[in-house]
C-alpha positions in Angstrom: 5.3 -26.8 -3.3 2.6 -25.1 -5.5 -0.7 -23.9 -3.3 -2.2 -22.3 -6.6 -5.6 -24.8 -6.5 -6.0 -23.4 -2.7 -4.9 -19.9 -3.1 -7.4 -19.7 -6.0 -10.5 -21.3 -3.9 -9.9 -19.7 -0.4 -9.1 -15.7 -2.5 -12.6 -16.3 -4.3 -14.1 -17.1 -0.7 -12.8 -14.2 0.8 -14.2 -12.1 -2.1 -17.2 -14.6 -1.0 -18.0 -15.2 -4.6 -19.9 -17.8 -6.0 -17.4 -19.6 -9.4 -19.7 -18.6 -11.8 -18.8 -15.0 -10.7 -15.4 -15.5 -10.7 -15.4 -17.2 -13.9 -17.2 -14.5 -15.5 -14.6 -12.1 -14.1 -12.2 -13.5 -15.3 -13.9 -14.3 -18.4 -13.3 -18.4 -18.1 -16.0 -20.3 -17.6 -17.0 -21.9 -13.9 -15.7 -25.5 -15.8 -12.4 -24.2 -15.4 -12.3 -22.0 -12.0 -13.6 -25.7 -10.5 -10.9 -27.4 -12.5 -8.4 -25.5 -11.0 -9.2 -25.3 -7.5 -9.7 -28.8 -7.5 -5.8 -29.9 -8.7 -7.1 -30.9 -12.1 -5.5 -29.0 -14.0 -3.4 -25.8 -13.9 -3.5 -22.5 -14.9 -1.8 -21.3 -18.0 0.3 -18.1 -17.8 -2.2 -16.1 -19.7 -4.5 -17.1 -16.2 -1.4 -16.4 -14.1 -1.1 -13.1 -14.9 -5.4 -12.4 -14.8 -5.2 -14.1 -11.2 -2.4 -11.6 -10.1 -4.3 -8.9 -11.6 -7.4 -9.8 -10.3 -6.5 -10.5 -6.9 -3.3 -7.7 -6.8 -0.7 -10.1 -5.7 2.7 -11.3 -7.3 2.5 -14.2 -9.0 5.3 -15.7 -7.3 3.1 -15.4 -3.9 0.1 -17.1 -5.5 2.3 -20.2 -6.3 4.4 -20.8 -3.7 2.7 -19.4 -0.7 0.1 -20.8 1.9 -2.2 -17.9 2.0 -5.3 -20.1 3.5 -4.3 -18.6 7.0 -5.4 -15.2 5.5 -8.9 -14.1 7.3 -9.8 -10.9 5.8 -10.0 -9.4 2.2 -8.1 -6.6 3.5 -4.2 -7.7 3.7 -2.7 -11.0 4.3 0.5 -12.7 6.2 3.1 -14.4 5.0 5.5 -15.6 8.0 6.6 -12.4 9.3 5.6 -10.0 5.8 2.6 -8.6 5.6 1.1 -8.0 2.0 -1.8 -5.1 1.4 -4.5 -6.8 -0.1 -6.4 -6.1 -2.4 -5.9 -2.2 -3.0 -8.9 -0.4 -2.4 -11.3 0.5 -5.4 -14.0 2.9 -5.8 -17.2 1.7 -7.5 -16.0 2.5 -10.9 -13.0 -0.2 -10.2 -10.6 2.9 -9.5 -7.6 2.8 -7.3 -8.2 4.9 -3.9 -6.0 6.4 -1.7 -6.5 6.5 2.2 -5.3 9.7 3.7 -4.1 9.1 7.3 -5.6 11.6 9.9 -3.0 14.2 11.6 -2.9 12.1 14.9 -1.2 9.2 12.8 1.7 8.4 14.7 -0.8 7.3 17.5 -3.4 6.1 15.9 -1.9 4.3 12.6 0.4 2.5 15.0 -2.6 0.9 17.1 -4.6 0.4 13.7 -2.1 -0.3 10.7 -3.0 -3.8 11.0 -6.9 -3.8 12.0 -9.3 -4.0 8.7 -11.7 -1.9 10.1 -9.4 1.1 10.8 -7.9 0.9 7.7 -11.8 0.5 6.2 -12.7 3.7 8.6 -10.3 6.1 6.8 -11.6 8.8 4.1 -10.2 8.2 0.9 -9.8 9.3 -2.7 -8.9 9.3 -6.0 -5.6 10.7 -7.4 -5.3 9.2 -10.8 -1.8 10.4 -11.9 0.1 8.3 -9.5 2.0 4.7 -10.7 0.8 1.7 -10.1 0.8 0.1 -6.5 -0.9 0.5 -3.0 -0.6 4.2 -2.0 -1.7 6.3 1.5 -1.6 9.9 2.1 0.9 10.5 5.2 0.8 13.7 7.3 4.5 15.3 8.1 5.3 17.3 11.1 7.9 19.0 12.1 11.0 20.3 10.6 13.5 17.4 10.2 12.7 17.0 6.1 12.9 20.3 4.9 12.2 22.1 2.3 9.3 19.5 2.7 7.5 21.7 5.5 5.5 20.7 8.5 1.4 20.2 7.8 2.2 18.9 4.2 1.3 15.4 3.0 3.3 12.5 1.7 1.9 10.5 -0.7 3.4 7.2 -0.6 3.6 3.4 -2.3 3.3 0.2 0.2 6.8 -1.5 -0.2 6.3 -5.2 0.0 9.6 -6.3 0.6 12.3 -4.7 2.6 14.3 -5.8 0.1 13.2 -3.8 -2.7 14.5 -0.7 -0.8 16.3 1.9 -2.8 19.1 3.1 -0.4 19.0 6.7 0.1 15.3 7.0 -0.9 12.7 9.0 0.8 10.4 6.7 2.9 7.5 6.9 5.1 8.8 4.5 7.8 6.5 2.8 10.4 8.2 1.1 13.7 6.7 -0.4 16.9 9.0 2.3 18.8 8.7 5.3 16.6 5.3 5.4 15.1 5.6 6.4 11.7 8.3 9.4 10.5 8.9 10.4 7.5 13.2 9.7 7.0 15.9 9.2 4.2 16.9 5.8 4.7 19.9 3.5 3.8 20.1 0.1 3.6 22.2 -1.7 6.5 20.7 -4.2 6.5 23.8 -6.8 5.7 26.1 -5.0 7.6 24.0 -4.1 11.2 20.8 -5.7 10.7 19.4 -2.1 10.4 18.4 0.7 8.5 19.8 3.6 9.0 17.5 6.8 9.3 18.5 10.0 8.0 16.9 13.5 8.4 17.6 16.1 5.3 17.7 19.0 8.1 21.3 17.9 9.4 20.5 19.9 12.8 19.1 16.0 13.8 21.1 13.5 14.0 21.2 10.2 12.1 19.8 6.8 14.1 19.8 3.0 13.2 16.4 1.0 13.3 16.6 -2.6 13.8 14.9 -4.4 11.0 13.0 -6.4 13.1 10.9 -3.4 14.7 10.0 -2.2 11.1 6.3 -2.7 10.4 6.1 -1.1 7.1 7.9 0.8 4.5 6.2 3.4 2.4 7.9 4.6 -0.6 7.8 8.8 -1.6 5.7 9.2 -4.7 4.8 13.3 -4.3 4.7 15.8 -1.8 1.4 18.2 -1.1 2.4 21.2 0.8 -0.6 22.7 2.7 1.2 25.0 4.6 -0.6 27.8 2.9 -3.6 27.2 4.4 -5.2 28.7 7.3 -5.1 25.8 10.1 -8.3 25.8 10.9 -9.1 24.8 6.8 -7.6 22.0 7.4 -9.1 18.5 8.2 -9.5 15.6 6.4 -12.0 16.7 4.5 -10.8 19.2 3.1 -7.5 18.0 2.3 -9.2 14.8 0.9 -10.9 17.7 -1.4 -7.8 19.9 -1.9 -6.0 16.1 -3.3 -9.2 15.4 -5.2 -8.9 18.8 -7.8 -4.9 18.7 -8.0 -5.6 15.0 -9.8 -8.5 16.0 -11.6 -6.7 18.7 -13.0 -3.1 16.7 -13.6 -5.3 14.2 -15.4 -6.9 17.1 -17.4 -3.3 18.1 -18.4 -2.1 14.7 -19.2 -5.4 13.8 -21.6 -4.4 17.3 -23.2 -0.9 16.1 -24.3 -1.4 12.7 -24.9 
């Protein structure tokens, strides 16, 4: 079944924008926006593609998903997945990065899925990382060395369990666990789980049932702080210390492009 006319009116609500904004966002005219949410006609695949750009969401999940359940502009549900939405922007239309406090394994487990959490967390701009939804993750402890304690993981939002690279570094987040920070291999046809596995082999590996995963965060880079006198560091300042390592690796990239 197609849901595109829907998906299309009830997105553009949630943005609460009138059609003539919309249209001239996605430089259509208001004719057409109406045309389409209305089952008149349907969007070409030029419009396809503006949509998913526009709104940050697969194609595939704008056609053939029911997403007029979704209540808030910040992430959405589909059955049992839940899909970041849209990524955070900055006022110059910039990706941002939330950087998770250092209590996170309390706190990001009681707020991962409340908007205004998410909404209360400092973030920034690190404009050398790939496209997709990325947070900044604190590490603690000793289990993912060389990667030491009091560094951050940067990391991409995984939509689908499915697109996990077994044996890939992942920020893992579990109704048990909280979140940690594990080498993980897919099991997933086999047990039904993934299996967790620390790079200090002092711990031992563990399985997680798939079912108890709440979200899978992809390594992008590492930022080791450890350096830094303890009392330096808050989220401030490590929001700050992020901020000039982009600024200067986008410095470095305009230089040799």
């Amino acid at each position: 079944m197609n849901f595109i006319a829907n998906n299309i009116k009830h997105l553009r609500e949630l943005k609460k924008q009138t059609q003539e904004y919309f249209a001239s966002e996605l430089g259509i005219s208001r004719e057409r926006v109406a045309s389409y949410e209305q089952g008149r006609s349907s969007p070409p695949v030029e419009i396809l593609v503006a949509l998913s750009d526009y709104f940050r969401l697969p194609i595939d999940v704008l056609i053939r998903n029911d997403l007029s359940r979704a209540e808030d502009a910040s992430f959405i549900h589909i059955g049992k997945q839940r899909i970041l939405f849209p990524i955070k922007v900055n006022e110059d239309d910039e990706d941002m990065v939330e950087i998770i406090p250092e209590d996170a394994s309390a706190g990001y487990l009681r707020g991962y899925s409340d908007p205004e959490y998410i909404e209360s967390l400092n973030s920034l701009k690190l404009p050398f990382l790939p496209t997709g939804k990325h947070r900044a993750f604190p590490i603690k402890g000793d289990s993912m060395l060389p990667i030491k304690s009091g560094s951050f993981i940067i990391a991409r939002y995984l939509e689908d369990i499915r697109q996990l690279n077994s044996g890939s570094t992942y920020i893992v987040l579990t109704h048990n666990d909280g979140l940690v920070y594990k080498r993980v291999y897919d099991k997933i046809e086999e047990h039904k789980c993934l299996l967790m596995v620390s790079d200090n082999k002092k711990y031992d590996p563990y399985y997680v049932p798939v079912n108890e995963v709440l979200e899978l965060w992809e390594f992008t880079c590492h930022i080791n702080l450890t350096e830094y006198d303890e009392s330096e560091i808050n989220t401030e300042s490590v929001a700050q210390m992020l901020t000039n390592i982009g600024v200067q690796l986008e410095s470095i990239r305009k230089k040799v492009g």
